[in-house]
Structures are given as structure tokens and as C-alpha cells.
C-alpha positions, 0 to 999 in steps of 0.5 A: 500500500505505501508503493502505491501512494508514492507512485501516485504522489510521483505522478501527481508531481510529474504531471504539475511538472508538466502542467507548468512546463505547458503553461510557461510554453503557452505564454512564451509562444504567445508573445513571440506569436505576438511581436512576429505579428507585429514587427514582421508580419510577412516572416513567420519566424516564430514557427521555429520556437513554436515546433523547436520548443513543441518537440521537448514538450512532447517528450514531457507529455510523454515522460508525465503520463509515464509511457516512457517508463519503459525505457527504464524498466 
């Protein structure tokens, strides 16, 4: 019983580890969505963050709801 209340306190904390990981990633491609419209309308510049970032946050996804486990088995 206590392996299974620390398996579901790891994958509370990987998920909130996720969730602010999105958040951060959200707010980030937000602005730079943002200033590319603005200073650049006719260069979409900001794609390269928005897929070089997406990609690492995949993977996260991935790790948080533990398909990744796997690998460490």
C-alpha cells in the first residue's frame, strides 16, 4: 500500500511538472506569436520556437503520463 501512494504522489508531481512546463510554453509562444505579428508580419519566424520548443514538450507529455517508463524498466 505505501508503493502505491508514492507512485501516485510521483505522478501527481510529474504531471504539475508538466502542467507548468505547458503553461510557461503557452505564454512564451504567445508573445513571440505576438511581436512576429507585429514587427514582421510577412516572416513567420516564430514557427521555429513554436515546433523547436513543441518537440521537448512532447517528450514531457510523454515522460508525465509515464509511457516512457519503459525505457527504464
Amino acid at each position: 500500500m505505501g508503493e502505491d501512494n508514492e507512485s501516485t504522489e510521483r505522478a501527481r508531481r510529474r504531471l504539475r511538472g508538466f502542467i507548468i512546463h505547458l503553461m510557461i510554453y503557452f505564454a512564451a509562444m504567445a508573445v513571440l506569436l505576438l511581436v512576429n505579428f507585429i514587427f514582421a508580419p510577412d516572416r513567420p519566424w516564430s514557427l521555429l520556437p513554436l515546433v523547436g520548443w513543441g518537440a521537448p514538450l512532447a517528450l514531457h507529455a510523454a515522460w508525465a503520463m509515464g509511457l516512457l517508463d519503459v525505457l527504464r524498466k
